[in-house]
C-alpha positions as CSV (number, residue, x, y, z in Angstrom):
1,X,-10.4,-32.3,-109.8
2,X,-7.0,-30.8,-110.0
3,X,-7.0,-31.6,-113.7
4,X,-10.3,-29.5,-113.6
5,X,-8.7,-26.9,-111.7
6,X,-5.6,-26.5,-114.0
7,X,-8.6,-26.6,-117.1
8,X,-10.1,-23.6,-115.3
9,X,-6.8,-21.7,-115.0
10,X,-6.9,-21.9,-119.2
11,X,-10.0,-21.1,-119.3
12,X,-10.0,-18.0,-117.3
13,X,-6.7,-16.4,-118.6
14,X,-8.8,-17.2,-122.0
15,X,-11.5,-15.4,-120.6
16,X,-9.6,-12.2,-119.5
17,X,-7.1,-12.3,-122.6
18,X,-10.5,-12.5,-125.4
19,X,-12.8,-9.8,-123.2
20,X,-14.0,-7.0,-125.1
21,X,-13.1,-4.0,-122.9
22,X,-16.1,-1.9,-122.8
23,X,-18.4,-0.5,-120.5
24,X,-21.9,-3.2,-121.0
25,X,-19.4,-6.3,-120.6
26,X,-19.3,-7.8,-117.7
27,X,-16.9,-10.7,-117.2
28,X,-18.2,-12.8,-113.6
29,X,-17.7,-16.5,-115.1
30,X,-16.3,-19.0,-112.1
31,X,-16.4,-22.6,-112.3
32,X,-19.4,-24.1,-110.2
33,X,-18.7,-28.2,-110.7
34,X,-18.6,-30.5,-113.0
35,X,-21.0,-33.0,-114.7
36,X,-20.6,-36.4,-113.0
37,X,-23.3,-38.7,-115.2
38,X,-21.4,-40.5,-117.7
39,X,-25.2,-40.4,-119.5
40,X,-24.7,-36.8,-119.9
41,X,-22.2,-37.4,-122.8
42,X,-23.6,-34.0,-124.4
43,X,-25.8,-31.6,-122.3
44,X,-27.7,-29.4,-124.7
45,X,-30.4,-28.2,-122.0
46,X,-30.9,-27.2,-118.6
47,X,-32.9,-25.6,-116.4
48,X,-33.3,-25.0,-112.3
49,X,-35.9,-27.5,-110.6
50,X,-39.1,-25.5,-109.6
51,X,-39.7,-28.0,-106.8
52,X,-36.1,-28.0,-105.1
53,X,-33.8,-25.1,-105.0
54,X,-31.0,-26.7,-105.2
55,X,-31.7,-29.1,-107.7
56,X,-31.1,-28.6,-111.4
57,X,-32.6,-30.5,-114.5
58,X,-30.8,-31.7,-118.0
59,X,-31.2,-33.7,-120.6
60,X,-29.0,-35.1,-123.9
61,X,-28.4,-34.3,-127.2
62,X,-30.1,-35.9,-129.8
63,X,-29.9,-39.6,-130.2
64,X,-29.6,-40.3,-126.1
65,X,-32.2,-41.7,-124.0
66,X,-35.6,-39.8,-123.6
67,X,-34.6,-39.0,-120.0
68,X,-33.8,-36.2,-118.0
69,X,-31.3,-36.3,-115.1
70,X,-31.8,-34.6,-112.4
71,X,-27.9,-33.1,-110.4
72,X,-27.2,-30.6,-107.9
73,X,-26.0,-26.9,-108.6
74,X,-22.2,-28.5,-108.7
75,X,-23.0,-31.3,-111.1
76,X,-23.5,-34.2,-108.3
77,X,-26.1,-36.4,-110.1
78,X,-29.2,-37.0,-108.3
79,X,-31.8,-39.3,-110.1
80,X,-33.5,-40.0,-113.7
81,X,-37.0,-39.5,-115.1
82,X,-37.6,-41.2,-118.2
83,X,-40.0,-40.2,-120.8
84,X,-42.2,-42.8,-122.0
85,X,-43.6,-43.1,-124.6
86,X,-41.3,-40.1,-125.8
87,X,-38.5,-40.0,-128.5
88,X,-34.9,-38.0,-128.3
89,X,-34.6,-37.3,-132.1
90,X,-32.8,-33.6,-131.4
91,X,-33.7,-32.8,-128.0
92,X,-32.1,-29.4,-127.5
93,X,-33.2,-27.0,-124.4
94,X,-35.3,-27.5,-121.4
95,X,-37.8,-25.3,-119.7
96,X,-39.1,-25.6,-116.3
97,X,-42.7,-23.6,-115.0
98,X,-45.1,-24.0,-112.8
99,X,-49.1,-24.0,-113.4
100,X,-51.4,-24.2,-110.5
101,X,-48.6,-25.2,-107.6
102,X,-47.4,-28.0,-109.8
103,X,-44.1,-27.7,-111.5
104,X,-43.3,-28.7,-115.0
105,X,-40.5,-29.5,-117.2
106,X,-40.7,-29.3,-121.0
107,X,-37.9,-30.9,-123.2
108,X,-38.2,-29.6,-126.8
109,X,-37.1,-31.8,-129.5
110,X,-36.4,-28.7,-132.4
111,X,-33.4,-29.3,-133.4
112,X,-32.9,-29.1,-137.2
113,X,-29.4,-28.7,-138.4
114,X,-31.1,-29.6,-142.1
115,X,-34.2,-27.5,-142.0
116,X,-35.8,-30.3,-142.9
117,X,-37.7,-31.8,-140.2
118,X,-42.2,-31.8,-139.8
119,X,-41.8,-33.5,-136.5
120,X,-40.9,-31.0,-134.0
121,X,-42.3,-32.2,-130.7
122,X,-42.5,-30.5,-126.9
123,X,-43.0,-32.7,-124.3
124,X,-44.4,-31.6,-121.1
125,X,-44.5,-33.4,-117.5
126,X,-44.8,-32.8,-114.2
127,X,-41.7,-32.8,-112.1
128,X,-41.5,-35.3,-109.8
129,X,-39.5,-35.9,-106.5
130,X,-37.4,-38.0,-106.8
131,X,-34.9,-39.6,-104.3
132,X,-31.1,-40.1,-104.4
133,X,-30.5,-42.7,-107.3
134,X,-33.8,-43.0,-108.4
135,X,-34.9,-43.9,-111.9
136,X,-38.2,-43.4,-113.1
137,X,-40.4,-43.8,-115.9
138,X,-43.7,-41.6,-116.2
139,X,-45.6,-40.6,-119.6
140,X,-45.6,-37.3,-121.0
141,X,-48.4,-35.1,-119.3
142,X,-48.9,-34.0,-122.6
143,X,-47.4,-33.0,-125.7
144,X,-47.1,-30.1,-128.7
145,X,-46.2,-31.1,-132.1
146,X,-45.1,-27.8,-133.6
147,X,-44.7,-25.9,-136.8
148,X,-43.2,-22.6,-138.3
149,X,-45.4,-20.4,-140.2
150,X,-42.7,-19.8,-142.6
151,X,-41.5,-23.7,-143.0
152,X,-38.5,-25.5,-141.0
153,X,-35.7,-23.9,-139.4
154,X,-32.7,-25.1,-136.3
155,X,-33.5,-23.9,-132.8
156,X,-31.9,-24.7,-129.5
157,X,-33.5,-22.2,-127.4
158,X,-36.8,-22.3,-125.6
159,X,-38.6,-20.4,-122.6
160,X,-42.0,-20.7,-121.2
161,X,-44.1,-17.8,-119.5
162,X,-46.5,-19.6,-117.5
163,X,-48.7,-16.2,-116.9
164,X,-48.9,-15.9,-120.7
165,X,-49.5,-19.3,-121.1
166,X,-46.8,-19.1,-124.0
167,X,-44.2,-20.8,-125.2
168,X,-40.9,-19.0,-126.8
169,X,-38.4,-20.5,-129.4
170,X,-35.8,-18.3,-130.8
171,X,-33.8,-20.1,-134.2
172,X,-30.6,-20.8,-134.5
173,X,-28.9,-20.3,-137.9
174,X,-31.2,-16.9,-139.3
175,X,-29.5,-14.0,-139.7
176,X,-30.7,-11.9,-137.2
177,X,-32.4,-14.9,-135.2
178,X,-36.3,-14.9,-135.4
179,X,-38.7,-15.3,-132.4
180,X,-41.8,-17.6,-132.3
181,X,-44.2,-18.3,-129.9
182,X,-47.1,-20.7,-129.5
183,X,-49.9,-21.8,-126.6
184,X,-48.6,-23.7,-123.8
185,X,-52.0,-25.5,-123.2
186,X,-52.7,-29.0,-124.9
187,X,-53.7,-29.1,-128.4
188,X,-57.2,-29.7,-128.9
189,X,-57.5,-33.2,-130.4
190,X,-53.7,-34.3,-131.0
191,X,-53.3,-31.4,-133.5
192,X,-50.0,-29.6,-134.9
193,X,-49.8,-26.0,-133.7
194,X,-48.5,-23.5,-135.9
195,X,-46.1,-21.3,-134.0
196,X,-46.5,-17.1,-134.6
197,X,-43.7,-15.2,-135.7
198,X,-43.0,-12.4,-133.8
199,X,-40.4,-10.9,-135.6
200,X,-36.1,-10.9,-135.7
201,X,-34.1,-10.3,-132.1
202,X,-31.8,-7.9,-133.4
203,X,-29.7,-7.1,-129.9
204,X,-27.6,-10.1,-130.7
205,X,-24.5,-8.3,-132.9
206,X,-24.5,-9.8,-136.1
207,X,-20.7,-11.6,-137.2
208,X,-18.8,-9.7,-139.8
209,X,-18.9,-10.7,-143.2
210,X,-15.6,-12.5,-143.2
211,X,-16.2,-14.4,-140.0
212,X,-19.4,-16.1,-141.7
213,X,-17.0,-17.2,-144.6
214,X,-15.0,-18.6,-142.2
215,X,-17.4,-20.6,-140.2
216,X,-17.2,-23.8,-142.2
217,X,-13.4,-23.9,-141.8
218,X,-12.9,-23.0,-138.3
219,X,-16.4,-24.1,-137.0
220,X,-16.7,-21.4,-135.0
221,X,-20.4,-19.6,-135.2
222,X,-20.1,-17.8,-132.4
223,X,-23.2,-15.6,-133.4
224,X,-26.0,-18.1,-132.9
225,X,-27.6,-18.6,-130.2
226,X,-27.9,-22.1,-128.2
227,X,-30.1,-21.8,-125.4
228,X,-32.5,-19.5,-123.2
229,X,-34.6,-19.2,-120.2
230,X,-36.8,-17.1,-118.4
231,X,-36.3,-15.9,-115.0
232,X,-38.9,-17.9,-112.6
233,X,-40.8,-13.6,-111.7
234,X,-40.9,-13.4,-115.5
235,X,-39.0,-10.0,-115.3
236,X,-35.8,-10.9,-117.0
237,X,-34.5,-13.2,-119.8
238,X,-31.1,-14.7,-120.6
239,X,-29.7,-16.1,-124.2
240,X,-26.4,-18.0,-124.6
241,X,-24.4,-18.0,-127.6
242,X,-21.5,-19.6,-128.6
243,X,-19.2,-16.7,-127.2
244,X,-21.4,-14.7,-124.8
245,X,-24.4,-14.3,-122.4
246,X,-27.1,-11.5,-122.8
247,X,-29.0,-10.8,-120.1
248,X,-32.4,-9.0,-120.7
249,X,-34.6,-7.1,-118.0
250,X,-38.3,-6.4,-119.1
251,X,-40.5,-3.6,-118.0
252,X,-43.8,-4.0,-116.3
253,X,-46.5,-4.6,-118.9
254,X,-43.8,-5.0,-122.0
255,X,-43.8,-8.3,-124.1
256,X,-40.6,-10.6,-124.2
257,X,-40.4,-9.7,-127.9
258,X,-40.3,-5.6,-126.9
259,X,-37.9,-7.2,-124.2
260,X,-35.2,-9.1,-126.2
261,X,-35.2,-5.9,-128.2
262,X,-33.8,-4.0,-125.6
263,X,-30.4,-3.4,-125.3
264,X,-29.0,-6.4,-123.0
265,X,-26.2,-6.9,-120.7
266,X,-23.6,-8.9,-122.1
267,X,-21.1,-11.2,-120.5
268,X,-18.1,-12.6,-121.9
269,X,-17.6,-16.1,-121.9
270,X,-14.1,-16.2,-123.9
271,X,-12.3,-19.1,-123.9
272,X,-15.3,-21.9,-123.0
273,X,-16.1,-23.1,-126.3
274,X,-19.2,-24.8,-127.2
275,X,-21.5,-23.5,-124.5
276,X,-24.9,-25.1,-125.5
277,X,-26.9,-25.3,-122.0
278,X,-27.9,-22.1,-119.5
279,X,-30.2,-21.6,-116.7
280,X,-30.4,-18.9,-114.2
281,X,-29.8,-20.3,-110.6
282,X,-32.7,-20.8,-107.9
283,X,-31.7,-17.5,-106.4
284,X,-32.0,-15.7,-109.7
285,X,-29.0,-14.2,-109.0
286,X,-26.5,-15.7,-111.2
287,X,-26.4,-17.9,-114.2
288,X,-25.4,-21.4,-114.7
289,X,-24.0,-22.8,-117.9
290,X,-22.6,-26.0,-119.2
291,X,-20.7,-27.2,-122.4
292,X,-21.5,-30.1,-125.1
293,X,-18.8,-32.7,-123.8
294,X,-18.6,-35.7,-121.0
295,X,-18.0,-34.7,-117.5
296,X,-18.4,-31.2,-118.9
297,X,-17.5,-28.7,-116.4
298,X,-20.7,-26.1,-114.8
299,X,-20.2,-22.6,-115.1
300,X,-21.9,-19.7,-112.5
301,X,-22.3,-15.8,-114.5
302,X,-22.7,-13.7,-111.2
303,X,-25.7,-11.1,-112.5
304,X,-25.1,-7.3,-111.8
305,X,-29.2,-6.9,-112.0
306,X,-29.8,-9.9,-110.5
307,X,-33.6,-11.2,-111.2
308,X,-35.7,-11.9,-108.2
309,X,-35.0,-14.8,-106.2
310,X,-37.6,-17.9,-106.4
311,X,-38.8,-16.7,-102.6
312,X,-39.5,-13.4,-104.0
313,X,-40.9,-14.8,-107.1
314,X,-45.0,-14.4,-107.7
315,X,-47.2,-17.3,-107.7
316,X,-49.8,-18.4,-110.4
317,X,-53.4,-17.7,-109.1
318,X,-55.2,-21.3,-108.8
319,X,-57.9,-20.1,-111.8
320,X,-55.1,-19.4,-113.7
321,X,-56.9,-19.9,-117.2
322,X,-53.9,-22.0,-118.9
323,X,-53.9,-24.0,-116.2
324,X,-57.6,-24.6,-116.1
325,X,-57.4,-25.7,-119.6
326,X,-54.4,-28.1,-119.5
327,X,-57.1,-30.1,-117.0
328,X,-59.8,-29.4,-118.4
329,X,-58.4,-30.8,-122.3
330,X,-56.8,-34.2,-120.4
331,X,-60.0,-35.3,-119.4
């Protein structure tokens, strides 16, 4: 811990030495924990339990067990759910919703660092409660096999609105990134769902010229984005890139496309490099955020506009349609 401590000390005089002093940044990064699962050699997703306040979900990077592991909000781990049958090809963000008073996790395996890939896969399964130390294995409630209308691209970032029914993905590597969306309900009969384009999030600045040409040298692409949630009231949004946090607030009856088109807050994240996992908190009033390393530490964004927290939050109605489907299609 003290070794964590002194790490922090770095990290924060990197954080107030690299802030961009203007008016819409907001720097409110303080260490939260660290990442205690020795499984967790790579975090690339995370997102706060629906079920348990103060439990949070992750999973590995691609090539790791088909698992997620369940921690508390300071990195204590907690239990395991295994997938099975599932495969971790590129698993890279996790969602967490709620349909009818049962909540969900969904672990997107998109990643495509060679645009190459036809076997982009979200699995979806109820969250279970697990106890201290548990490891257990349940099968996919069901599952997605996904495609781009305009053929295969990276992504690390996913969101579900559960009173859409929809899932988000937001790319990677295009230049500005490019939203899609697709149904959050079962496929009928096994089939691959074409995701809609929605169109390019241009709010996230675009890297000069010369910073692109350096990229492959310095490996350092701190334009793209790596992750992103949805707050559990569906009023606000968050996306995590490689340098920063935007933080998005949507009006009442606006779309998430409209919304991540909106001028965001942004918060500087300096000095913590390759931050690939983010989740707003159960109170909805900060932001959690991890890095791709072992024993990674867990970072807390304190929100100026916080979101709603999960006891304020509104529930789905029990004839929500999506939800009527999902059981309706398993049987």
């Amino acid at each position: 811990m003290r070794t964590l401590a002194i790490a922090l000390l770095v990290t924060t005089g990197s954080l107030v030495a690299g802030a961009v002093a203007a008016d819409k940044v907001r720097r409110s990064v303080e260490l939260a924990g660290q990442i205690e699962d020795p499984r967790l050699v790579e975090v690339s997703g995370m997102v706060s339990s629906r079920r348990n306040e103060s439990r949070l979900w992750m999973l590995a990077d691609g090539g790791a067990e088909p698992s997620l592991y369940a921690t508390d909000e300071r990195g204590k781990a907690h239990s395991e759910l295994r997938l099975e049958p599932a495969q971790n090809r590129d698993w890279e963000d996790l969602a967490a919703f709620e349909l009818d008073g049962t909540p969900y996790l969904l672990a997107a395996d998109i990643g495509d660092n060679g645009g190459q890939r036809d076997d982009l896969r979200l699995y979806v399964v109820a969250e279970p409660d697990l106890e201290q130390g548990e490891t257990r294995a349940a099968a996919p409630t069901w599952h997605i096999d996904v495609r781009y209308p305009d053929g295969p691209r990276d992504a690390e970032s996913v969101a579900v609105d559960p009173r859409e029914g929809r899932v988000y993905v937001l790319s990677k590597r295009d230049l500005p990134p490019r939203l899609y969306s697709l149904p959050l309900d079962k496929p009928a009969n096994g089939e691959r769902v074409t995701a809609d384009y929605l169109g390019p999030v241009t709010t996230l600045p675009p890297p000069p010229a010369e910073d692109i040409a350096a990229a492959p040298r310095t490996l350092d692409w701190h334009w793209q984005p790596t992750a992103m949630d949805f707050s559990a009231d569906g009023r606000h949004a968050a996306v995590l890139t490689y340098r920063a946090v935007y933080f998005y607030t949507r009006k009442d009856g606006q779309s998430w496309y409209d919304a991540l088109n909106t001028e965001p807050a942004r918060y500087h994240i300096g000095g913590i490099r390759d931050a690939e996992s983010l989740a707003f908190a159960a109170d909805g009033r900060s932001l959690l955020l991890t890095v791709e390393r072992l024993h990674a530490p867990l970072f807390r964004v304190r929100l100026r506009s916080p979101a709603l927290g999960r006891q304020e939050k509104a529930r789905l109605d029990d004839k929500d349609t999506v939800g009527r489907s999902r059981r309706e299609s398993s049987h």
